[in-house]
N, C-alpha and C positions, 0 to 999 in steps of 0.2 A: 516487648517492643524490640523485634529486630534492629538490632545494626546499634541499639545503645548499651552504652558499658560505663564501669566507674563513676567516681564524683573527683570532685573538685572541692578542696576544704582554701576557703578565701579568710585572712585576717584582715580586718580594717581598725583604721582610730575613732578619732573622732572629729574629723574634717568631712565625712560623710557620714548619714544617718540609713537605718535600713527601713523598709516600711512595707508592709501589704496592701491596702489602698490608694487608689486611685485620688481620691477625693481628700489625704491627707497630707501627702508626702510626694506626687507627683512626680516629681524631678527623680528622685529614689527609685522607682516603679520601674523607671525606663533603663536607669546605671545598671540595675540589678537582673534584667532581661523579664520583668515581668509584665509592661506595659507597654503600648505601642502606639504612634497618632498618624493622622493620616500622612506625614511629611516628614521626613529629617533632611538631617544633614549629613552630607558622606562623611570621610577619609577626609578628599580635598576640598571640604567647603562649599561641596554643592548639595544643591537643593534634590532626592529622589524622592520617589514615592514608595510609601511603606503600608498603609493598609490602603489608600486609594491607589486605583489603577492607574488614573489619568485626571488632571487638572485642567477646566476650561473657562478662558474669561470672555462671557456670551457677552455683555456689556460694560459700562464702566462702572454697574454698582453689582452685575451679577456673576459670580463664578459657580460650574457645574464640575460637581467630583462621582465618578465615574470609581466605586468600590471594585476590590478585588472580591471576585465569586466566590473563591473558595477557604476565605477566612473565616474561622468559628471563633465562637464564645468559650471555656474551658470547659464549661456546662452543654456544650456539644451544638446549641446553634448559633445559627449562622450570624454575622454582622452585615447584617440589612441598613437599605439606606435608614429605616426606623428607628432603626437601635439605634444608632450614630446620632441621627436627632436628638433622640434622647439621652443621648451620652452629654453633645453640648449645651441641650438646656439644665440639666445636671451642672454642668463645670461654669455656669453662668452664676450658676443660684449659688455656688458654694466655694467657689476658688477665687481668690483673692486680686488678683492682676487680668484676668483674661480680657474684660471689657477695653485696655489700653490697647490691643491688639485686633482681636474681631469685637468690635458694638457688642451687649447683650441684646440690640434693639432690631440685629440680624433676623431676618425673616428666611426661613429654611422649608423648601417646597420640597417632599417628597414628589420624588417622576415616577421611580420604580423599583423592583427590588433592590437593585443595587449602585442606585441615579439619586442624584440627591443635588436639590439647588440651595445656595446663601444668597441671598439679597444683601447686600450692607444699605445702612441707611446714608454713609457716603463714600465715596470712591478709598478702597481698601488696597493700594497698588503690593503692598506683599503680601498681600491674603496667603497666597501659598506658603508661604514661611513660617508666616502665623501659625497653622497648623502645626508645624512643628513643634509648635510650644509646648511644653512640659505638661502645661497645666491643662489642655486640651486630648489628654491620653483619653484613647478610646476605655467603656465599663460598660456596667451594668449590675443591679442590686448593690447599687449607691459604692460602687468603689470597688467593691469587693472581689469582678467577676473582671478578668481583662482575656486580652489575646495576645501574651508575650509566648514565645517559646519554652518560658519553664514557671509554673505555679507555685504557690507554697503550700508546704505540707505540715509546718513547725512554721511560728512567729511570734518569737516574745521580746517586745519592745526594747529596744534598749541592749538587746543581750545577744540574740543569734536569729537569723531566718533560712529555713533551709526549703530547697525547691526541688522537685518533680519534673522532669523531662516533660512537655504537651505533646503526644503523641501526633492530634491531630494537627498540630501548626499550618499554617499556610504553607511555608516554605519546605516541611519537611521532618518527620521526628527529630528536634535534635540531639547531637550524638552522647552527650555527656546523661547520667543517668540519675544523678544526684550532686546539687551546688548546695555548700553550706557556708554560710555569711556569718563569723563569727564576729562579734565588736570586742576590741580590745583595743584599749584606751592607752595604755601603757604601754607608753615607746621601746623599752627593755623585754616588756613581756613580750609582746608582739616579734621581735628579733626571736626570743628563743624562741618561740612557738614554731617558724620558720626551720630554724637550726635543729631543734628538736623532732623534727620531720613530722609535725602534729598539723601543720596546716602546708597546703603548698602553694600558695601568694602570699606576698603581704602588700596592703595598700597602705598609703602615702605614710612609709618614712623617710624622717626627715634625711635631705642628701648628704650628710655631713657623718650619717651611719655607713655609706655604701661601700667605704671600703674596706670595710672588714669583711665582705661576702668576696670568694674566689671562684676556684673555675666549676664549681658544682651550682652556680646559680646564674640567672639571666636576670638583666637589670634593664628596667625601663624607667629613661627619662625625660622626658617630653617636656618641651615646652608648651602651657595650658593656653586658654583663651582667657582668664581668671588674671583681673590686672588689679595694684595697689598702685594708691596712687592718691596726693595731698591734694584735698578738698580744701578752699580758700571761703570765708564770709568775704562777702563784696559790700559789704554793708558796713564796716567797722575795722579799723585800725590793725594791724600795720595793710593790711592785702585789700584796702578798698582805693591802693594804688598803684594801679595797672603795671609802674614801673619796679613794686616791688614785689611784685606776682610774676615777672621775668624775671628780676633778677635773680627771683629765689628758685626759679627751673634752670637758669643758664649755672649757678653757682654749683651743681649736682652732678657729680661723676656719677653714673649711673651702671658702670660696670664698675664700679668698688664696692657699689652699695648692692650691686647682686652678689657678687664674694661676699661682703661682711651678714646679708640675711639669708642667701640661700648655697654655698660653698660653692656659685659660677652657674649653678642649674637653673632652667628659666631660661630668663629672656629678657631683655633691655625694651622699654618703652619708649618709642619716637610719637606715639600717637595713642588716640583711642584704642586704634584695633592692632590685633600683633599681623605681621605682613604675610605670617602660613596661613589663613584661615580663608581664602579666598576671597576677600573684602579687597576694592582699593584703600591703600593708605596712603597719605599724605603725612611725612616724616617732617613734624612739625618743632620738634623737643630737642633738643643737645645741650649740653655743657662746654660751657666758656666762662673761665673764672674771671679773666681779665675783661673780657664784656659785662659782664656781672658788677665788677668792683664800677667800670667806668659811668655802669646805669646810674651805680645810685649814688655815684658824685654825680653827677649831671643833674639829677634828680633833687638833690640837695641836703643829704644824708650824710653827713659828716660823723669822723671819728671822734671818741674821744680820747684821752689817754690810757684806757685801760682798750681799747680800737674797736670799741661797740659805738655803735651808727647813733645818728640822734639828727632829726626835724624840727627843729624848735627846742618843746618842750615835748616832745613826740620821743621815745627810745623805738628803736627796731627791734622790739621782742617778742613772743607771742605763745602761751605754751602749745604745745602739740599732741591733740588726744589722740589715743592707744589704745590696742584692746586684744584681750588675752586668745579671742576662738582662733584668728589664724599663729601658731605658735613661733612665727619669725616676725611677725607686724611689729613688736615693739624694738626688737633687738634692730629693724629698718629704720624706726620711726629715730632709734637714737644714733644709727649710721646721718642719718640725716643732719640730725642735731649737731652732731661733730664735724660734719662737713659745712654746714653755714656758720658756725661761729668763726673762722679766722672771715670769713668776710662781710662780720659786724653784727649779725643778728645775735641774738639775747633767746636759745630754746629751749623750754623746759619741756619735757617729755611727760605726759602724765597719764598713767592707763586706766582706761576708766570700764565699768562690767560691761556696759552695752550703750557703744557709740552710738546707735539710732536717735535710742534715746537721748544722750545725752546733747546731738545736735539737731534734734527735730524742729527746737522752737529759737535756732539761730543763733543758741548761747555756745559761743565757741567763735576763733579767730583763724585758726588752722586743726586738721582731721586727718588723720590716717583711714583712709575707705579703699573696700574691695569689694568689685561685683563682678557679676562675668560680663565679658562685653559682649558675648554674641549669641544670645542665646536661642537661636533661629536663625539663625546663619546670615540675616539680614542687617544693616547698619541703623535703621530707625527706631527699634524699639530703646536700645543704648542713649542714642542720642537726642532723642526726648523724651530721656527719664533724665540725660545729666544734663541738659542744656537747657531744656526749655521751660517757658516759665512756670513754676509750678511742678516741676516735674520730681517725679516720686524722688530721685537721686538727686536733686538739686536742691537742700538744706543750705547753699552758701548764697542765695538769691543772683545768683546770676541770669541777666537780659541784655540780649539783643535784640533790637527789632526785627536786622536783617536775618539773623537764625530761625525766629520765628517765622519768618514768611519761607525762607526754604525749608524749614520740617516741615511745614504745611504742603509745599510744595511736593516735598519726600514723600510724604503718605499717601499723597492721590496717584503718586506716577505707577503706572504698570510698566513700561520698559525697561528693560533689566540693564540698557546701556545708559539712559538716563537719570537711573536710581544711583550710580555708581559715580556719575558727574556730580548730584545734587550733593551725597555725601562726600566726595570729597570738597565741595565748598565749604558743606558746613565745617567740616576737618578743619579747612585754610583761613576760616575766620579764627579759630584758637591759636593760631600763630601770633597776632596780635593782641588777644583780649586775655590769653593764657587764663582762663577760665579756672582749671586745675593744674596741677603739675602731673603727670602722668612716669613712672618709677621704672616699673617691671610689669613682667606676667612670670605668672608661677609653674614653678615644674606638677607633670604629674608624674609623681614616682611609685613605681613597683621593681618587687623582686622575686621571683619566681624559680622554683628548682627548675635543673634545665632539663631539658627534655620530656617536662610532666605536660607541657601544654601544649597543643596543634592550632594555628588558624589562630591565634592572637595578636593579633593586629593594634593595638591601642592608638589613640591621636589626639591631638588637641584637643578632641571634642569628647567631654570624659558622661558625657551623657551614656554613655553604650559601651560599658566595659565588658556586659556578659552580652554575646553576640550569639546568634542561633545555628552558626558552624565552628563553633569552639571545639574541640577535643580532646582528651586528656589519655595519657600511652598508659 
């Protein structure tokens, strides 16, 4: 393979997973440059096209995707508008979320080699986004077969995947000749592996390691699109009172609480979406403590001698679940804790093995949760999984009526200037209903020997960390 050279030896923990199918691990497929959908998302937020050429919305229920000619399969053919059908009724039958994005009930008209129609059964206005979604990577023999720029040639679960350059790629052989993805769990090992000159990345450690690395390494720290952030029951005590769901957002320094969980790295949350990822936002969130104490006197929360709050016979308490996968959520959840007790609350911090679970069926009063907010570059699949009713993210029963009628609204609009209006309405109703409290977004951290890598560009958007003009000296 003319013009390729070298590998790339990558460490990772275990905030990401490695994986070779399509039809398993999806999100993985595409970080690791082995999967590809018809859409992403740039650098800054916008919407290109990645294996289709061109996107057209013939009507309000039909869009025609117009493939690139010269994409293959790794097994040498081509990705026909056929294959691609078959790709989606594949990721219908077997992936877990894609029907909240494109219907399974979509009707797909082959035109011709490389023409392809979706009918939605109703008006889809970010269809093209959709696409981008994870769980829509193009395959073939059930997962196994994609059209990333580098294949695998070694994959055992859990331990290491190592990839092959695709000679034929659309875009170009590319230049790197071997990537090895090694998993290393252990924050310590991982550093010497690094030091040790045995791998040359390491992905996500934590920021409060980086400065022991000098001038022989390049450090990346990006703020993610990956937000934490206190989920409220609206249904049950203390927070099924709208005024103690503000006050417990206005009572939160939120740049201390990024020092005390991630050593200043990150990024402060004013809203759902962080304000680089090309989304309008609506800066909805601040701290004010003195607003906060005034709420809930007004409100009717009195101290008592020991200056914890009390309603009656009501205390201001509630404990606060926790959980070990992201390895600063608790050490947050109890910045937290420390910061609302001079202003009356009663928190007990408690980590529990797997929040889903433990808040699926509404047992819980307050939650520490993390999701990515934008995972298709669009504002509506976020905000009606956390807002709306029923929605897969919204375990604290939170409804509006008027939300509901605008994500109804949100999902039928095709114009990309009144998509941006709709969301931020929906954004400026959580100024008053404070639905959740919104904290931070997470860094994405690497550290890399310098001068080992060409054309590494990283961004907010950690879906694409192995790109197909990466290069290694």
């Amino acid at each position: 393979m003319s013009g390729v050279s070298g590998q790339l030896r990558i460490a990772m923990g275990d905030d990401l997973t490695i994986s070779a199918n399509a039809t398993h691990k999806a999100y993985e497929v595409i970080v690791w440059g082995l999967g590809e959908t018809l859409t992403r998302v740039s650098h800054d937020g916008k919407l290109v096209a990645w294996l289709a050429k061109s996107i057209r919305n013939l009507d309000l229920l039909t869009w025609q995707v117009r493939l690139r000619d010269n994409a293959e399969f790794w097994d040498g053919s081509p990705v026909t508008a056929e294959a691609v059908a078959q790709s989606f009724q594949k990721n219908w039958t077997v992936q877990a979320d894609v029907d909240s994005l494109i219907s399974n009930e979509t009707c797909i008209r082959v035109v011709n080699r490389t023409t392809l129609e979706f009918r939605t059964p109703e008006p889809t206005g970010n269809f093209p986004n959709a696409l981008a979604y994870h769980q829509f990577v193009v395959h073939k023999s059930d997962g196994a077969v994609m059209t990333g720029p580098y294949r695998p040639v070694d994959y055992q679960p859990g331990k290491v995947l190592e990839l092959e350059a695709f000679p034929l790629h659309w875009s170009g052989c590319p230049p790197i000749e071997r990537i090895i993805v090694q998993v290393i769990s252990d924050t310590a090992a991982r550093i010497r592996a690094l030091e040790d000159d045995e791998v040359d990345l390491a992905y996500g450690l934590p920021p409060e390691a980086l400065s022991r690395f000098g001038d022989g390494y390049e450090i990346t720290s990006i703020p993610s699109k990956k937000l934490h952030f206190i989920q409220f029951n609206h249904t049950r005590p203390p927070f099924d009172d709208r005024d103690v769901r503000e006050a417990t957002s206005l009572a939160l320094d939120r740049v201390s609480l990024l020092e005390a969980a991630l050593a200043g790295h990150g990024a402060v949350a004013t809203s759902v979406f962080p304000p680089y990822a090309g989304v309008g936002v609506a800066p909805i969130q601040s701290g004010d403590v003195e607003r906060a104490e005034r709420l809930l006197d007004q409100a009717g929360w009195v101290r008592d001698r020991n200056g914890l709050r009390h309603k009656g016979t009501e205390r201001l308490a509630c404990t606060l679940y926790s959980f070990p996968q992201r390895r600063e959520m608790t050490r947050l959840a109890q910045a937290v804790a420390s910061q609302l007790g001079p202003v009356g609350y009663d928190v007990t911090v408690q980590e529990v093995p797997n929040i889903v679970q433990q808040t699926k069926d509404g047992d819980f009063s307050a939650s520490m949760r993390s999701i990515n907010s934008l995972v298709t570059g669009d504002s509506y699949f976020l905000l009606r999984a956390m807002l709306g009713k029923g929605g897969r993210s919204n375990q604290g029963g939170y409804f509006n009526p008027e939300v509901e009628q605008l994500l109804g609204d949100l999902r039928v609009e095709t114009d990309p200037g009144a998509r941006q209006r709709l969301s931020l309405q929906i954004q400026e109703t959580q100024r008053h209903d404070v639905s959740n409290v919104f904290l931070l977004f997470t860094p994405i951290v690497m550290v890399r020997r310098r001068g080992r890598l060409a054309h590494f560009e990283p961004d907010w958007n950690n879906e694409y960390i192995i790109k197909s003009d990466m290069s290694v000296a």
